[in-house]
Each structure stands twice: as structure tokens, then as C-alpha cells.
N, C-alpha and C positions, 0 to 999 in steps of 0.2 A: 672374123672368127678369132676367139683364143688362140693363143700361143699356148700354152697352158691349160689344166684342168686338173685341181685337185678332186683329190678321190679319198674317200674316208671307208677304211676296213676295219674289221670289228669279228676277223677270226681264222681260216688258213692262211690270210690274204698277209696276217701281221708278220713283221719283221724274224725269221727265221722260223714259221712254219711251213708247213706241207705247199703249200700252192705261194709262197711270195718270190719263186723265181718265176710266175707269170708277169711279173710284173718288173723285178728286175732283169728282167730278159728284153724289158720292151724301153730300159732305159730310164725308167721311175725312180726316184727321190724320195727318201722320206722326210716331209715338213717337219713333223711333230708328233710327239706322242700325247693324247688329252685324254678328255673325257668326253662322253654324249651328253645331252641334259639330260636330266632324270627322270625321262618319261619312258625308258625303253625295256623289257623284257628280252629273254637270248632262250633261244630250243635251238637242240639239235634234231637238224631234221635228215631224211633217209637219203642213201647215198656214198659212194666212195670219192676222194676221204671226208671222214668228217666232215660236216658243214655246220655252222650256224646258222640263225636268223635273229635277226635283230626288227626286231616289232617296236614300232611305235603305240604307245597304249594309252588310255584316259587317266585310271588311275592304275594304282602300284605299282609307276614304275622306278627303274631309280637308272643312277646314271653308272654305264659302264666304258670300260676301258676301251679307246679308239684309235688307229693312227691316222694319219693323210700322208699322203701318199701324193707328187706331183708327176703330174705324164704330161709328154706332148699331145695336141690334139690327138694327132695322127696313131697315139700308140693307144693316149684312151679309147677312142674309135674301134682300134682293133681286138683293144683288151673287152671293152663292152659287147662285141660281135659274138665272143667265145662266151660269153657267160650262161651255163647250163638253168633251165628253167628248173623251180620254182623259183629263185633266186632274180631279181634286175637291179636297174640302176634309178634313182630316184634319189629327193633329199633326205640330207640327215643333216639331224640339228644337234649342235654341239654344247658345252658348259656355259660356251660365252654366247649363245645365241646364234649362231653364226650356221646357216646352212649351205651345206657344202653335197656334190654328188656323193656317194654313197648306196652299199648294197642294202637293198631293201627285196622284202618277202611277199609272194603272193599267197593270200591266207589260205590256199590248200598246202602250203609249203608245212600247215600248223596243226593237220592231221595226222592224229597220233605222234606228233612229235615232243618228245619230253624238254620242258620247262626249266632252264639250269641256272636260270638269275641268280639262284641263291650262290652260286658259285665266286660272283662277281667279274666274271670275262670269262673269253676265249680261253686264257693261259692258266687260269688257275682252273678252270673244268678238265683241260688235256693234262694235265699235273696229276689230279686226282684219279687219273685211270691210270698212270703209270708213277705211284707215288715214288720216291727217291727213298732210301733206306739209310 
């Protein structure tokens, strides 16, 4: 078994939002901040707080903002346990090719859920509902 498991988030999960002391509470790391390849689309979908979903698509997608995130087995184990459905864990493939675990969507997650690509991430959609003055 790993020692290790990187985890690639793509929206509470990022570095000083709503839910990333799920994660630094279990003792996580952050690798790196990149990019996904550019096959992904982001909706927010229903739910408190906020959530994303990051879809992998055929075409129009583009690449958005990611981080990874390293956990011990044992924490990703715990942290993957508590993950509320629609929402699970599966691959996500990054700029460089490189596929890592990551939050992935199950497609009822995509009912009625508005489509915010255009946004270009997580932080700049939560930006836009609370603009800075």
C-alpha cells in the first residue's frame, strides 16, 4: 500500500476555502498549484456550501485551475469516507498528462446545475458573487 496519495481539488476543497480544513485537519499537504488538461467543464451544483463539479467532456473543454493536495493513506481513506454524494473520487488528468485521484461527478450531480467554465475556476466564480469594491 502507499504511503501517500495525492488528491487533486478543483473548489471548497482549495487552499483557504470553505471546506480545506477537511483536509488540513487530517494532516494534508499542499504539492502544487496547476492546471487540469483542457478537457474539463465546472457547474455548481445544489448544496451547502457551495460545491463544484468538475466534468470531464469530449469537446469544449478547457483547462482549469487545480491544486494537489498530499494525505496519508490513512487520512485519504477517511477523508474519501465523508465525501457527500453526488460528488466521489476517481481520476483527474492534469496539463502535464499526469492522472492523479481527484473529485469527480456523478452526471445527476448536472441536473439543473449551472455551467460557470466561463468563469475560469473555483476562485474567480466565488469572487464574482462577492465582488471586492
Amino acid at each position: 500500500m502507499q504511503a501517500f496519495i495525492d488528491l487533486v481539488v478543483c473548489g471548497a476543497h482549495l487552499s483557504g476555502m470553505a471546506l480545506n480544513p477537511q483536509l488540513l485537519d487530517r494532516g494534508a499537504s499542499l504539492v502544487t498549484a496547476t492546471l487540469s488538461a483542457p478537457s474539463y467543464r465546472m457547474y455548481v451544483i445544489a448544496g451547502k456550501p457551495l460545491r463544484p463539479a468538475m466534468v470531464k467532456v469530449s469537446t469544449n473543454g478547457v483547462a482549469l485551475p487545480v491544486e494537489v493536495w498530499r494525505l496519508s493513506a490513512a487520512a485519504f481513506g477517511d477523508f474519501v469516507s465523508q465525501i457527500p454524494a453526488p460528488l466521489g473520487i476517481g481520476k483527474v488528468e492534469l496539463s502535464d498528462g499526469t492522472l492523479l485521484s481527484g473529485f469527480i461527478a456523478e452526471p445527476i450531480a448536472l441536473e439543473g446545475a449551472e455551467d460557470i467554465t466561463e468563469f475560469g475556476g473555483w476562485r474567480n466564480y466565488i469572487g464574482s458573487l462577492h465582488p471586492v469594491s
